[in-house]
MIDOSE-1310 file (N, C-alpha, C; in nm, 2 decimals, decimal comma, always signed):
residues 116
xxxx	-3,12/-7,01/-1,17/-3,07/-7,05/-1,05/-3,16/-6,99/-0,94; -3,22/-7,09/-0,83/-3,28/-7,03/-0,74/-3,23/-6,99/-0,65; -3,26/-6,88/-0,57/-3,16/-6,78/-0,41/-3,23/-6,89/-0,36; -3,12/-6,90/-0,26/-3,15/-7,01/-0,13/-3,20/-6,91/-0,05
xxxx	-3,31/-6,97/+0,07/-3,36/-6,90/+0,18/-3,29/-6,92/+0,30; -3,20/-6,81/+0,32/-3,15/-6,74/+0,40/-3,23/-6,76/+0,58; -3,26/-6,72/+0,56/-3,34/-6,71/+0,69/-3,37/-6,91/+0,74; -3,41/-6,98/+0,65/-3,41/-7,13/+0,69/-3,33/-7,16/+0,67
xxxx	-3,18/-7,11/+0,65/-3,04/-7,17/+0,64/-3,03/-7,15/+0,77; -3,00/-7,05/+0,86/-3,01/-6,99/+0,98/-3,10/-7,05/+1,08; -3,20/-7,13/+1,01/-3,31/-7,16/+1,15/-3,40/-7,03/+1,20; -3,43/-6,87/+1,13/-3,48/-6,81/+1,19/-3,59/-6,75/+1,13
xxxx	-3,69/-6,68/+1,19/-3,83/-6,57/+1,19/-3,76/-6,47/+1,06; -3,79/-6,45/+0,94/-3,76/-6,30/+0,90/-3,79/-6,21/+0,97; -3,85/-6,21/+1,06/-3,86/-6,09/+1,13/-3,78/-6,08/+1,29; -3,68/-6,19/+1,26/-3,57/-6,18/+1,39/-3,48/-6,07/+1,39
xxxx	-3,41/-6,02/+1,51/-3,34/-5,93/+1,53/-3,22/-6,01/+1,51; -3,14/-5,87/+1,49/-3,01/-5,90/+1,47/-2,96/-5,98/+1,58; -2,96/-5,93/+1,72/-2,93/-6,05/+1,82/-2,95/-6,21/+1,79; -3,08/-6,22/+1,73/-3,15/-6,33/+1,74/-3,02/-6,39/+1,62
xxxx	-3,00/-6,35/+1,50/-2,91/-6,40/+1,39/-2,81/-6,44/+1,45; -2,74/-6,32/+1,51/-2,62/-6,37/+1,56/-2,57/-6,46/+1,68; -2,72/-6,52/+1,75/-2,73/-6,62/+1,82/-2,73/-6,74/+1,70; -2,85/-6,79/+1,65/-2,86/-6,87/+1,58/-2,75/-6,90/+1,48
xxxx	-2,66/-6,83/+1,42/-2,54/-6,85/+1,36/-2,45/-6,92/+1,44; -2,41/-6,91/+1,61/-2,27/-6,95/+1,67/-2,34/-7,07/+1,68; -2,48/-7,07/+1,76/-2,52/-7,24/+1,78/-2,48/-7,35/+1,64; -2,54/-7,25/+1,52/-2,52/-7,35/+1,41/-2,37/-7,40/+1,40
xxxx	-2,25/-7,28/+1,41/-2,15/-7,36/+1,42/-2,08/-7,38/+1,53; -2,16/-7,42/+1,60/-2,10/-7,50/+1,71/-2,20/-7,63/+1,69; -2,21/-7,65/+1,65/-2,35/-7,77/+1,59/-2,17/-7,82/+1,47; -2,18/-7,78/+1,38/-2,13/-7,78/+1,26/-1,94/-7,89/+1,32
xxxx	-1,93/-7,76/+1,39/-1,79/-7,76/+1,46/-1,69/-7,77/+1,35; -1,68/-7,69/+1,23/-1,56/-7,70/+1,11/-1,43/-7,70/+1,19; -1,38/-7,62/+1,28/-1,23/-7,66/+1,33/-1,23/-7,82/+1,33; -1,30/-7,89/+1,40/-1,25/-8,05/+1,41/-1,30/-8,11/+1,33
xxxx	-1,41/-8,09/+1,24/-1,46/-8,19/+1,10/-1,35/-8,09/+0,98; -1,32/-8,15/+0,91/-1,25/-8,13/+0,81/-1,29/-8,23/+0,67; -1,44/-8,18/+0,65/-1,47/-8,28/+0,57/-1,57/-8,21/+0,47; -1,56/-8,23/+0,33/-1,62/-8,11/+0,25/-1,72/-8,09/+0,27
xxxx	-1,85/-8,17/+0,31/-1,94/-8,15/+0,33/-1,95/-8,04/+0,44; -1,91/-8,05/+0,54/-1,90/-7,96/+0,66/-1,84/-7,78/+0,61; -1,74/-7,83/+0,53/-1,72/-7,68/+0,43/-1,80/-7,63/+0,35; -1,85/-7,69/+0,30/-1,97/-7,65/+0,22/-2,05/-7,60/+0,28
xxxx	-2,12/-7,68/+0,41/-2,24/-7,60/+0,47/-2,19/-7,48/+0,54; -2,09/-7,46/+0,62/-2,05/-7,36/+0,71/-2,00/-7,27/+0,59; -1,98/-7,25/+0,45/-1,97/-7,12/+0,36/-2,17/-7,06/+0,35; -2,24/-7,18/+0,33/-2,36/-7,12/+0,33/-2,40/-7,04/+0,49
xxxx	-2,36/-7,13/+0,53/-2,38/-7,02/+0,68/-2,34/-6,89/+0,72; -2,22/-6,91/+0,64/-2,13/-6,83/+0,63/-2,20/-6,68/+0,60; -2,24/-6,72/+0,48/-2,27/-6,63/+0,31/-2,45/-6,57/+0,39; -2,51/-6,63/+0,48/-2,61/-6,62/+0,49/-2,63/-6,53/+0,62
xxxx	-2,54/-6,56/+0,71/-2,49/-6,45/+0,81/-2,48/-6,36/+0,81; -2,35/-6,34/+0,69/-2,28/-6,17/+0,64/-2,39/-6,08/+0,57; -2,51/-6,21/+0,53/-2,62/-6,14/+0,45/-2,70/-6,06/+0,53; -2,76/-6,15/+0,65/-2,87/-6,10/+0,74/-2,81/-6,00/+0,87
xxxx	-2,69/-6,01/+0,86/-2,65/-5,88/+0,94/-2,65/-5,78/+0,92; -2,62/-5,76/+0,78/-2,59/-5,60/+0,74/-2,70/-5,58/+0,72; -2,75/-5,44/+0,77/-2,86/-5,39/+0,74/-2,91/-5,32/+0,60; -2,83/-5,30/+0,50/-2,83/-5,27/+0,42/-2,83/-5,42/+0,28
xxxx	-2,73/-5,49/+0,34/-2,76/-5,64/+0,20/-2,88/-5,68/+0,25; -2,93/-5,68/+0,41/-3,05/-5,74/+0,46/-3,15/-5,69/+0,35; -3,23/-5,56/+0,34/-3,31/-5,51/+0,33/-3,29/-5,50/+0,16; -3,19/-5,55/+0,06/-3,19/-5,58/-0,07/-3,26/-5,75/-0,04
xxxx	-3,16/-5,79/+0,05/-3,24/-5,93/+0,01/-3,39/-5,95/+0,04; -3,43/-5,89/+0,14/-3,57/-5,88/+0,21/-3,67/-5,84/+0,07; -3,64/-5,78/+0,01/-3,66/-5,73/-0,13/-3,71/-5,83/-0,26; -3,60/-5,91/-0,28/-3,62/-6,06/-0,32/-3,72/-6,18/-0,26
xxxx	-3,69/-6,19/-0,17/-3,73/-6,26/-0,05/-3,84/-6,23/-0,03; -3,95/-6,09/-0,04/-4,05/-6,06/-0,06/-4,15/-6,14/-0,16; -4,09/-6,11/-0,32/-4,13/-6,19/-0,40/-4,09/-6,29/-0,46; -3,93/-6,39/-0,39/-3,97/-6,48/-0,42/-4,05/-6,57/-0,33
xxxx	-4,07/-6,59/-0,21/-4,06/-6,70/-0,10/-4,21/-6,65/-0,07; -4,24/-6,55/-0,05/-4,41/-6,47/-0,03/-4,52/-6,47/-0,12; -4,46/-6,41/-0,21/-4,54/-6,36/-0,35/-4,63/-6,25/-0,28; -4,70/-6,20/-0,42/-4,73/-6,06/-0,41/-4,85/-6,08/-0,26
xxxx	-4,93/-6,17/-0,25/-5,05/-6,19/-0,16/-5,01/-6,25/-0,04; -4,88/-6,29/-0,02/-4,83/-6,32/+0,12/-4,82/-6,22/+0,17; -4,75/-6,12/+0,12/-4,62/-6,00/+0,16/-4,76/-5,93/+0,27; -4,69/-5,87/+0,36/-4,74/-5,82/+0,49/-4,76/-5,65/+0,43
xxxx	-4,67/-5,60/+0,36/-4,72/-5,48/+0,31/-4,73/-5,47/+0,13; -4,78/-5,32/+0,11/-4,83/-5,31/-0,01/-4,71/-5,31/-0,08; -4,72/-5,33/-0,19/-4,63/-5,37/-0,32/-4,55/-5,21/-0,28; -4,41/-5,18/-0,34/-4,36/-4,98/-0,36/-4,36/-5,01/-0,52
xxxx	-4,41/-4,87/-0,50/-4,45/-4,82/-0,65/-4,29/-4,84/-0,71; -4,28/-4,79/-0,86/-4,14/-4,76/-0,91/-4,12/-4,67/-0,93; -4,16/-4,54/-0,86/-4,14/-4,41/-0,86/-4,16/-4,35/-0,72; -4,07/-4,34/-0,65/-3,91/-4,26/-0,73/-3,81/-4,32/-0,73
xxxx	-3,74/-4,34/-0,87/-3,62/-4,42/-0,89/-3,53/-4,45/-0,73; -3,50/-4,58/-0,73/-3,37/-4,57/-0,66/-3,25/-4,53/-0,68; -3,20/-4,46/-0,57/-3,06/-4,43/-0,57/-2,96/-4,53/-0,57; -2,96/-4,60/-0,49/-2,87/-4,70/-0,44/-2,85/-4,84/-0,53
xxxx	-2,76/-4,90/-0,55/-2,76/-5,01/-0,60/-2,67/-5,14/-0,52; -2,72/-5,23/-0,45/-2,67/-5,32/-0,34/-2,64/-5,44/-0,44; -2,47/-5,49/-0,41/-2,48/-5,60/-0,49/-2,43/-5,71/-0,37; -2,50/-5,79/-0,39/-2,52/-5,93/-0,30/-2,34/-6,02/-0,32
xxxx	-2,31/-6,03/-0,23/-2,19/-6,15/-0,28/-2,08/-6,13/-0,17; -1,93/-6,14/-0,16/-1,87/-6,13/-0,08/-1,78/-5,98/-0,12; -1,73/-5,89/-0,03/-1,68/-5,81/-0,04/-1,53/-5,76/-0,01; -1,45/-5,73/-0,08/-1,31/-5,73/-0,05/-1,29/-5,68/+0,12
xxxx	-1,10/-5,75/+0,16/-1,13/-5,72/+0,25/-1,07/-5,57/+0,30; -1,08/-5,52/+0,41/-1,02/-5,39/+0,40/-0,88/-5,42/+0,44; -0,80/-5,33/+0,43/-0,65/-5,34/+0,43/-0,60/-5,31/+0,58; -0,51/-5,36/+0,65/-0,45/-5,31/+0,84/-0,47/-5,21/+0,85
xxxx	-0,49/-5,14/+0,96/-0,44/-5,02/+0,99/-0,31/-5,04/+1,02; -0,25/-4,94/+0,97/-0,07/-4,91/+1,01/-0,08/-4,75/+1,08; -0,01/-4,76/+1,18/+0,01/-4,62/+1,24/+0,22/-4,65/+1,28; +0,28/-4,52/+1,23/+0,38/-4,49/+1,29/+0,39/-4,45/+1,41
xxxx	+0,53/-4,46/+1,45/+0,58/-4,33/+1,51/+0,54/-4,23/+1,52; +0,52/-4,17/+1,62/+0,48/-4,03/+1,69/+0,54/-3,93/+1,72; +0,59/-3,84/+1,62/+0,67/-3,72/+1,65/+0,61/-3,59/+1,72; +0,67/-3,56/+1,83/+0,63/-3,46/+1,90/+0,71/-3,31/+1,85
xxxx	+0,59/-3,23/+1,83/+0,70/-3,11/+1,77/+0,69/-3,01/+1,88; +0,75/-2,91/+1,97/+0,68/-2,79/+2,04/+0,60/-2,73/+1,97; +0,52/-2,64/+2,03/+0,45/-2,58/+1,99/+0,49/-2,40/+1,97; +0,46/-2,38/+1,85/+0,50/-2,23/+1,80/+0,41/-2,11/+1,81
């Protein structure tokens, strides 16, 4: 399965700022307009928008995917810098996809006690 290019889903520079994403994402859906199309095709594209937004914002799935995205869409003789060795192992392990969501905050009642 080939990774879709992110950044020409978006219409943008890989080397856009986050501003720049988060511009280019509302025009797209406001371009798109899923509240008043209700038509699969229109769902379909506004999840890849979707999926490609949540990607290039976080700075952390960015820079996994940027990773990929190095060698697939560049290759080794595009890429603007030198290859990273594989030493020293990575720490971290970033997995690409959607992520649960976090739960409400709940706050009670406020009991005031004097002070002792």
């Amino acid at each position: 399965m080939e990774m879709p290019d992110l950044y020409a889903e978006l219409g943008v520079e890989p080397s856009a700022t986050v501003e720049v994403i988060i511009s280019a994402f509302r025009r797209q859906v406001r371009e798109l307009r899923p509240d008043t199309r209700v038509d699969a095709r229109t769902a379909e594209r506004f999840g890849q928008l979707r999926s490609a937004y949540e990607t290039l914002r976080d700075p952390i799935r960015r820079a996994a995917y940027d990773q990929t995205y190095e060698r697939t869409y560049r290759g080794p003789a595009e890429s603007s810098q030198a290859p990273v060795p594989p030493w020293p192992p990575r720490r971290f392990v970033v997995v690409l996809g959607t992520t649960a969501p976090e739960p409400p905050l709940r706050a009670g009642p406020v009991r005031w006690e004097p002070y002792r």
